[in-house]
N, CA and C of each residue as an Amber inpcrd file, in Angstrom:
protein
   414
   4.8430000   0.5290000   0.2420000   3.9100000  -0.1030000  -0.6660000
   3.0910000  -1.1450000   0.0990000   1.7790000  -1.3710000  -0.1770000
   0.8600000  -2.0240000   0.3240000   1.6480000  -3.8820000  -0.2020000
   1.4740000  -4.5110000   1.0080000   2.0260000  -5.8320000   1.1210000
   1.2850000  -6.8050000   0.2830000   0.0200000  -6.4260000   0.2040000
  -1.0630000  -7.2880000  -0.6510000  -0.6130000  -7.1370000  -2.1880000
  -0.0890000  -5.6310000  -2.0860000   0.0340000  -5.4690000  -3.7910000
   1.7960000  -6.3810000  -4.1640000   2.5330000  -5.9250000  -3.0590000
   3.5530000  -6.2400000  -3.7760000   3.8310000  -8.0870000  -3.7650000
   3.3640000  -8.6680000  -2.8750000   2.5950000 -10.3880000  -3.6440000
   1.9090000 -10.4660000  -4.7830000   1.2720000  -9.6800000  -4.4660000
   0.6200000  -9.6690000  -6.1490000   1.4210000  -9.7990000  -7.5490000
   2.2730000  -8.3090000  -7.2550000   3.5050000  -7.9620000  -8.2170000
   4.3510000  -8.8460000  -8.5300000   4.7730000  -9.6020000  -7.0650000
   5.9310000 -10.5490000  -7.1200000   5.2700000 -12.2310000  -7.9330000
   4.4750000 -12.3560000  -7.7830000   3.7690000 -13.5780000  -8.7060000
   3.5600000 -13.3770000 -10.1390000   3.1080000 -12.1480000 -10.4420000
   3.1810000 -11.6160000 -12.1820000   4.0310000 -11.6370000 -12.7030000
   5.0650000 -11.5940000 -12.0360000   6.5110000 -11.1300000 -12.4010000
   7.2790000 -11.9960000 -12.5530000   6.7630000 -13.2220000 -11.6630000
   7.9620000 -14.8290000 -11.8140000   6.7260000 -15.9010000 -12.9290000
   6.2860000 -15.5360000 -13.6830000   5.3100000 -16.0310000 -14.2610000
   6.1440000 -16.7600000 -15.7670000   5.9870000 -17.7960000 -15.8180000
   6.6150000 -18.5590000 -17.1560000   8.3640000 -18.4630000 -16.8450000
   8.1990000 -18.7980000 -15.9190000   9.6330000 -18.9130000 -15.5450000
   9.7380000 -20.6240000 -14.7290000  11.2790000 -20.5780000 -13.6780000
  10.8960000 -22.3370000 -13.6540000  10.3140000 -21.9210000 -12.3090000
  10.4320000 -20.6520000 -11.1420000   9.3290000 -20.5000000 -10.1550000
   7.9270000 -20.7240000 -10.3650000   7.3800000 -20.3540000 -11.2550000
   6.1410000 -20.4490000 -12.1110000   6.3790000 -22.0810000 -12.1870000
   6.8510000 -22.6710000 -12.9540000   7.1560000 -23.9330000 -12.8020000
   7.1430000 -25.0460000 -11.5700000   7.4030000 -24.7970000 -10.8740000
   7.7580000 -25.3900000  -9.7800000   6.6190000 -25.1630000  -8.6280000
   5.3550000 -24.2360000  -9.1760000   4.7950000 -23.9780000  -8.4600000
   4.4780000 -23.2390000  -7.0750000   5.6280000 -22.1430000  -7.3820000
   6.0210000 -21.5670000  -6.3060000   5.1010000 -20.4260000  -6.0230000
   4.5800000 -19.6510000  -4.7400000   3.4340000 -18.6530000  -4.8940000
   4.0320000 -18.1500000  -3.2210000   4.2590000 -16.8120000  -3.7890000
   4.5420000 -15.9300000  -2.4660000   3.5310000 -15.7900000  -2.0100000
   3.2890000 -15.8010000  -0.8180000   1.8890000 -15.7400000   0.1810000
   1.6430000 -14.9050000   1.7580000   2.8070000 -14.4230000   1.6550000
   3.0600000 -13.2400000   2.9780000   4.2880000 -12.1940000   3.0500000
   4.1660000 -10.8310000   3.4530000   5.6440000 -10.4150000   3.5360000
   4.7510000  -9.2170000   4.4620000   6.1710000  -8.9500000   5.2040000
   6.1550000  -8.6010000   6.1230000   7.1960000  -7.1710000   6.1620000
   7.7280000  -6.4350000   7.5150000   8.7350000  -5.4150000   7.6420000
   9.9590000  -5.9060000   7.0620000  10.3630000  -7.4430000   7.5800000
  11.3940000  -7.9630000   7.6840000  11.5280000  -9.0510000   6.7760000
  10.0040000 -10.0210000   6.3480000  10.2540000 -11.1090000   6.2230000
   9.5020000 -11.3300000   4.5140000   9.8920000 -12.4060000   3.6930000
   8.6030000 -12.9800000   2.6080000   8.4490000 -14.5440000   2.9490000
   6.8070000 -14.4740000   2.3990000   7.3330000 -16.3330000   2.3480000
   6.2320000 -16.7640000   1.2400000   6.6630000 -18.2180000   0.8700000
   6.2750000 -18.4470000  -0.3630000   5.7250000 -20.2170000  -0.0840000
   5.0070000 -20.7250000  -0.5940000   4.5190000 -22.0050000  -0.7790000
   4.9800000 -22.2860000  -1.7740000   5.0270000 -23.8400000  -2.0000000
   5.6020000 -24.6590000  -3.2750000   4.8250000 -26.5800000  -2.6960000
   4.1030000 -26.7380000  -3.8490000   3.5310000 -28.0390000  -3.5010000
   4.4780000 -29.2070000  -3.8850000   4.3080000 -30.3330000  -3.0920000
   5.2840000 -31.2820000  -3.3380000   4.6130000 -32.2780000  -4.4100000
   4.8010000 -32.9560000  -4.9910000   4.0590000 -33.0920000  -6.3930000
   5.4710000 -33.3950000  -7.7800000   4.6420000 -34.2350000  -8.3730000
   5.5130000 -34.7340000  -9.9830000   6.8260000 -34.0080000 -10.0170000
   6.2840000 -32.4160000  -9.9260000   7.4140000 -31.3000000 -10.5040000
   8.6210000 -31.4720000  -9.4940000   8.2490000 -31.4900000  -8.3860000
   9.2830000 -31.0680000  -7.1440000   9.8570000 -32.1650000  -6.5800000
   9.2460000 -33.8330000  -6.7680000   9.9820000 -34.8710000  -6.2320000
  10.9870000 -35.3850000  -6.4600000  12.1570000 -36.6220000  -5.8320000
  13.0990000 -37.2830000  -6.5570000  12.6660000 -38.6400000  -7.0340000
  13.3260000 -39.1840000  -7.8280000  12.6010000 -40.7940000  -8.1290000
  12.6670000 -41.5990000  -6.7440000  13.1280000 -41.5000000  -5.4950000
  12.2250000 -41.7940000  -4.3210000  10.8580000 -41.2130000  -3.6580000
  10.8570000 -40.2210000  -4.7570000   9.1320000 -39.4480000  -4.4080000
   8.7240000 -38.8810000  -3.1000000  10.2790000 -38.3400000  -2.7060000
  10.2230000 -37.6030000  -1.5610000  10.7970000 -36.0260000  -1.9970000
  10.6170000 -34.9630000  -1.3300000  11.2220000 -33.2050000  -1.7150000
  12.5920000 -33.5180000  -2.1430000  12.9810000 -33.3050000  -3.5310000
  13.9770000 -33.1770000  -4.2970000  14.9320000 -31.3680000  -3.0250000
  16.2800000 -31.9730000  -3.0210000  16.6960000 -31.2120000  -1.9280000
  16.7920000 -29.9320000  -3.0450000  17.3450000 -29.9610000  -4.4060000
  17.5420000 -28.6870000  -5.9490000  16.3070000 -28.3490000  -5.5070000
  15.3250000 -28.7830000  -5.3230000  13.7320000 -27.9270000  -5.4450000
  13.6060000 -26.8910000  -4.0010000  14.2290000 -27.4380000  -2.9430000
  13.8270000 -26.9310000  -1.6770000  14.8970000 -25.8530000  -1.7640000
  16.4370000 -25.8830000  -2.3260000  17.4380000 -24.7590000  -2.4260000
  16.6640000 -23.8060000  -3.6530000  15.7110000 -23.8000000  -4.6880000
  15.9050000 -23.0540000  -5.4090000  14.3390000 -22.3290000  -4.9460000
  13.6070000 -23.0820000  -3.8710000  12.5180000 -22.2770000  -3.0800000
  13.2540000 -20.8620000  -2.2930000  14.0330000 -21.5250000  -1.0810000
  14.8770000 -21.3390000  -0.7120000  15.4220000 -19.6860000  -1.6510000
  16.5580000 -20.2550000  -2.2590000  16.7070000 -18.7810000  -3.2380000
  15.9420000 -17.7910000  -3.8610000  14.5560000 -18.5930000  -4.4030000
  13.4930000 -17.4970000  -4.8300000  12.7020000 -16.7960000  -3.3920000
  12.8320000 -17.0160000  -2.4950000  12.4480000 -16.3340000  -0.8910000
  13.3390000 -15.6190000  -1.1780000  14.4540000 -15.8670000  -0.8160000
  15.6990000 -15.1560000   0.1680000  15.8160000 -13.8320000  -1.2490000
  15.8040000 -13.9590000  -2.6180000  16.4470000 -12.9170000  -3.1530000
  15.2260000 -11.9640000  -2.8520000  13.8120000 -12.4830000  -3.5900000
  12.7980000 -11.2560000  -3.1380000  12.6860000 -10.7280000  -1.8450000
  13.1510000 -11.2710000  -0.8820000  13.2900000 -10.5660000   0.3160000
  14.1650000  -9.0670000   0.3720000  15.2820000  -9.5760000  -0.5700000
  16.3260000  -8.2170000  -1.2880000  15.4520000  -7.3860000  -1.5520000
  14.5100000  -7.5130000  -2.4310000  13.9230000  -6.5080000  -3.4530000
  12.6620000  -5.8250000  -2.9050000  12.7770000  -6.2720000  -1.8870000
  11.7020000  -5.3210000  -0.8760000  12.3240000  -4.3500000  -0.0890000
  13.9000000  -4.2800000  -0.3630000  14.4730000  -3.4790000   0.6030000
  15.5130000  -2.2000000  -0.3990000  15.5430000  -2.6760000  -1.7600000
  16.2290000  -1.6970000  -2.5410000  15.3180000  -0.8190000  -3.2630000
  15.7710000   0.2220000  -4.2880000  14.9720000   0.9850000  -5.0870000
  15.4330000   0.2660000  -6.7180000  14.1210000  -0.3600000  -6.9580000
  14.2370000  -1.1480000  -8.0310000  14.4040000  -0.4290000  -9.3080000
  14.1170000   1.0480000  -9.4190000  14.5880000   1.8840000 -10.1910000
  15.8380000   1.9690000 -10.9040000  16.7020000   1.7290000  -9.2950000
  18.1000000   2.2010000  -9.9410000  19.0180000   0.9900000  -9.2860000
  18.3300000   0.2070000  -8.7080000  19.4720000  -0.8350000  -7.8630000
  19.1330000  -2.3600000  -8.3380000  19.7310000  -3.7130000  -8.3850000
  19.1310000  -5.0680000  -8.2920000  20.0270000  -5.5010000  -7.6490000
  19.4040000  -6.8670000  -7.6510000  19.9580000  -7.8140000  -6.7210000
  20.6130000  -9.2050000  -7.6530000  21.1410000 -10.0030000  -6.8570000
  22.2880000 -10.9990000  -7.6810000  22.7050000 -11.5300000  -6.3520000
  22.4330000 -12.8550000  -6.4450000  22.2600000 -13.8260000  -5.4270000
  23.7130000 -14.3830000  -5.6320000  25.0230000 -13.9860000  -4.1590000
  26.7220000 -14.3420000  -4.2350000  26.8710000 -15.6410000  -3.5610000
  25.8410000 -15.9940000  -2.4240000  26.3120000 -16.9460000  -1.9250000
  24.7550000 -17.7000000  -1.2580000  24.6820000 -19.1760000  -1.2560000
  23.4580000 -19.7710000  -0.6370000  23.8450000 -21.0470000  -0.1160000
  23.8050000 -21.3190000   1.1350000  23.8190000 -22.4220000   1.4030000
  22.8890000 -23.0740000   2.7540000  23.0480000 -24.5790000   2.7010000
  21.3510000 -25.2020000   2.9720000  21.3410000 -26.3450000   4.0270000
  21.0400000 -26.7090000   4.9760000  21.1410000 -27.9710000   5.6670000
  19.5140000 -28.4630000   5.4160000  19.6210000 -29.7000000   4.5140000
  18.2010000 -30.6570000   4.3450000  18.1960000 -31.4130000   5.8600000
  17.0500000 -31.5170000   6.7710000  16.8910000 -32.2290000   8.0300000
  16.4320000 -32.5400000   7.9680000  15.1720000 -32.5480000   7.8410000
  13.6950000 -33.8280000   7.6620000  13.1570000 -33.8400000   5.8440000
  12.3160000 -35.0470000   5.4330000  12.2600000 -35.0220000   4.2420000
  10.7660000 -35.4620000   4.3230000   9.8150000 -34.8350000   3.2420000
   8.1060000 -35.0220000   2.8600000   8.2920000 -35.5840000   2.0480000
   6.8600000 -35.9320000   1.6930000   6.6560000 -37.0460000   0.2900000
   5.2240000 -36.4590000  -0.0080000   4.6780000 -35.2940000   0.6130000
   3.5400000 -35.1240000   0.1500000   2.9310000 -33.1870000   0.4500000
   1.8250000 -33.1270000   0.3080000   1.4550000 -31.1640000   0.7060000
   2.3150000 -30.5030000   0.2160000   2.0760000 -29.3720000   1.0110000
   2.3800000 -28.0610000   0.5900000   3.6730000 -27.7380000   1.9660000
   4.8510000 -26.9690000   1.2100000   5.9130000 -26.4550000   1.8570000
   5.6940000 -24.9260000   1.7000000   6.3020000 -24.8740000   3.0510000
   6.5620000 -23.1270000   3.2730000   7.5820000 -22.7360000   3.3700000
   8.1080000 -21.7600000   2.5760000   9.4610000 -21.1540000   2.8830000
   9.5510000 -19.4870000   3.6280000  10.1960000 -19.2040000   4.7970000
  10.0320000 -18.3840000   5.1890000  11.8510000 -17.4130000   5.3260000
  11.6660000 -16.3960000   4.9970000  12.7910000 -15.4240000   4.5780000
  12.6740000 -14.6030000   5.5310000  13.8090000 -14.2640000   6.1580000
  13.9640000 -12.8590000   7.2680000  15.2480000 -12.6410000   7.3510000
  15.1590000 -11.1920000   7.1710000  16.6370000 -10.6190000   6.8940000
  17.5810000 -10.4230000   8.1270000  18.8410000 -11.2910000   8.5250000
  19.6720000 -10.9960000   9.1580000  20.7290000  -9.7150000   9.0530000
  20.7310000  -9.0340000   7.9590000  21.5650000  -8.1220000   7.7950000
  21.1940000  -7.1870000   6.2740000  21.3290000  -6.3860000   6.6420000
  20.8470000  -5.2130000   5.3830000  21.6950000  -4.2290000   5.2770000
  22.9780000  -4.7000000   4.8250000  24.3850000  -3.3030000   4.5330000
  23.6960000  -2.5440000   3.0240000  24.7520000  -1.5280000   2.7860000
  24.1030000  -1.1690000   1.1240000  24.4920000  -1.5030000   0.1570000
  26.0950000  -2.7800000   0.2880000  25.9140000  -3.4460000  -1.1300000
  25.6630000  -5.2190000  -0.6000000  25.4520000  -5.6440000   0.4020000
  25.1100000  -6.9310000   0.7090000  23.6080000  -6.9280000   2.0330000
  22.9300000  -7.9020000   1.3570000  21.7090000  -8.7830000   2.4380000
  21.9100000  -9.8910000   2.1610000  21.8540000 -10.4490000   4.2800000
  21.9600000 -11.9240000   4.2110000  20.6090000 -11.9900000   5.2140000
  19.7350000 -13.2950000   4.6880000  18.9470000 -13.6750000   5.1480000
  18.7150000 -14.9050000   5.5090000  17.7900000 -15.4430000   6.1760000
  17.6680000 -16.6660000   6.9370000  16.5110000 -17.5810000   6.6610000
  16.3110000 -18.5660000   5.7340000  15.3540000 -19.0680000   5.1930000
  15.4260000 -20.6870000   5.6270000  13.8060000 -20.7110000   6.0380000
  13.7010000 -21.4140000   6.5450000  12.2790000 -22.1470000   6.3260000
  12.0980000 -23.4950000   5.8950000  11.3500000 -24.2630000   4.9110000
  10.7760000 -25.6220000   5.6860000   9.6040000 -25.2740000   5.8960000
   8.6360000 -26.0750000   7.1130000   7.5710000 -26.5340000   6.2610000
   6.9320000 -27.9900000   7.1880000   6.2070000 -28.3760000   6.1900000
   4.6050000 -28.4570000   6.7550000   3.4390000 -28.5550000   6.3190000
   2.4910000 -28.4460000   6.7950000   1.9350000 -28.4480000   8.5500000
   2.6960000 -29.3100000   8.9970000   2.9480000 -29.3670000  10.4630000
   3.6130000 -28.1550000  10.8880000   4.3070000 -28.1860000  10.3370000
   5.5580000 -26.6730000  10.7470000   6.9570000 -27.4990000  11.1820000
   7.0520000 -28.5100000  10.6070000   8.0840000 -29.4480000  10.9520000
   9.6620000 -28.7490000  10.1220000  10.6160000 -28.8370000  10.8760000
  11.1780000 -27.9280000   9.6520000  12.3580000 -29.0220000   8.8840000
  12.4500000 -28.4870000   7.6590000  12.5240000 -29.8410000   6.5790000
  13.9220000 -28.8280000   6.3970000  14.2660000 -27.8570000   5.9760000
  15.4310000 -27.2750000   5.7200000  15.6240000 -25.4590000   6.3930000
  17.0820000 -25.3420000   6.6740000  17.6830000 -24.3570000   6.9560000
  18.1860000 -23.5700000   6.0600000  18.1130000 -22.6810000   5.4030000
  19.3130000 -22.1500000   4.7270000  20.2850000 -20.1990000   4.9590000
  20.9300000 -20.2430000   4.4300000  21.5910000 -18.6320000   4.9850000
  21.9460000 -18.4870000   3.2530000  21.2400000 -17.3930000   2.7870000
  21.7450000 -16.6690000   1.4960000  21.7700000 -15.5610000   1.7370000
  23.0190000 -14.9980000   1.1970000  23.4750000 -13.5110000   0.5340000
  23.4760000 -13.0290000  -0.7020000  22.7470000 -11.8130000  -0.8610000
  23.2590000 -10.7520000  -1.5470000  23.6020000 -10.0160000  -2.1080000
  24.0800000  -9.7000000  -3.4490000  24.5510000  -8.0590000  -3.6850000
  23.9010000  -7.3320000  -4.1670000  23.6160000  -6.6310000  -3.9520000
  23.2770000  -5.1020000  -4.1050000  24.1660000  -4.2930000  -5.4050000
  23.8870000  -4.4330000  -6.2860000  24.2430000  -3.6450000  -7.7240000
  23.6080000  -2.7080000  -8.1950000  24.0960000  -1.6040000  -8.9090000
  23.2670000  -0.2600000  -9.2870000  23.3680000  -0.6410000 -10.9110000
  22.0910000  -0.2180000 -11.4290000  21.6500000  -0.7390000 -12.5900000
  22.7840000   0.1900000 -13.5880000  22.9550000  -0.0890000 -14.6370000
  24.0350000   0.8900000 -15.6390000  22.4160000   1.5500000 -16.6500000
């Protein structure tokens, strides 16, 4: 499937949800990889008015699962996010964040991927490693 369309797809689709919310907008995908922007702003700060670390894990998770769903047959298979975890290293107070997803492993009932969340500089603000499962629809 053409990469332009399935960004497309993937933004219609998280629409009135809290991704939609949070301002989140997939903006590249690749063989291997997706990635998504999220502005730092009212929605996404902590009352120190720096990247709320819940906002950068649930960027973070909305990368890493659609990265899944570029690799199953959405027909008959989904995905269900078993495990995510995150090291926060540097912290913004302002712009636009990038989250970038690339799959370390693609078995046929688990993907673990490697997401990784940089900030206008390309400074990188968080690490994370989420997995996975692979379920066949009933």
């Amino acid at each position: 499937m053409d990469k332009k369309l399935i960004i497309e797809e993937l933004n219609n689709h998280v629409k009135n949800t809290m991704i939609d919310y949070l301002g989140i907008i997939f903006t590249k995908a690749g063989a291997d990889f997706i990635e998504a922007t999220m502005p730092v702003n009212n929605k996404t700060v902590n009352p120190a008015q720096i990247l709320h670390g819940g906002a950068m894990m649930a960027l973070a998770e909305t990368v890493g699962s659609a990265l899944s769903f570029l690799f199953i047959d959405i027909d008959k298979q989904d995905v269900r996010g078993l495990d995510i975890n995150g090291n926060h290293l540097k912290n913004t107070s302002q712009g636009l964040v990038t989250a970038k997803a690339t799959l370390l492993h693609k078995g046929r009932q688990t993907h673990v991927s490697e997401i990784r969340i940089t900030d206008e500089n390309e400074v990188l603000l968080n690490i994370s490693r989420m997995t996975n499962m692979i379920i066949d629809k009933k």
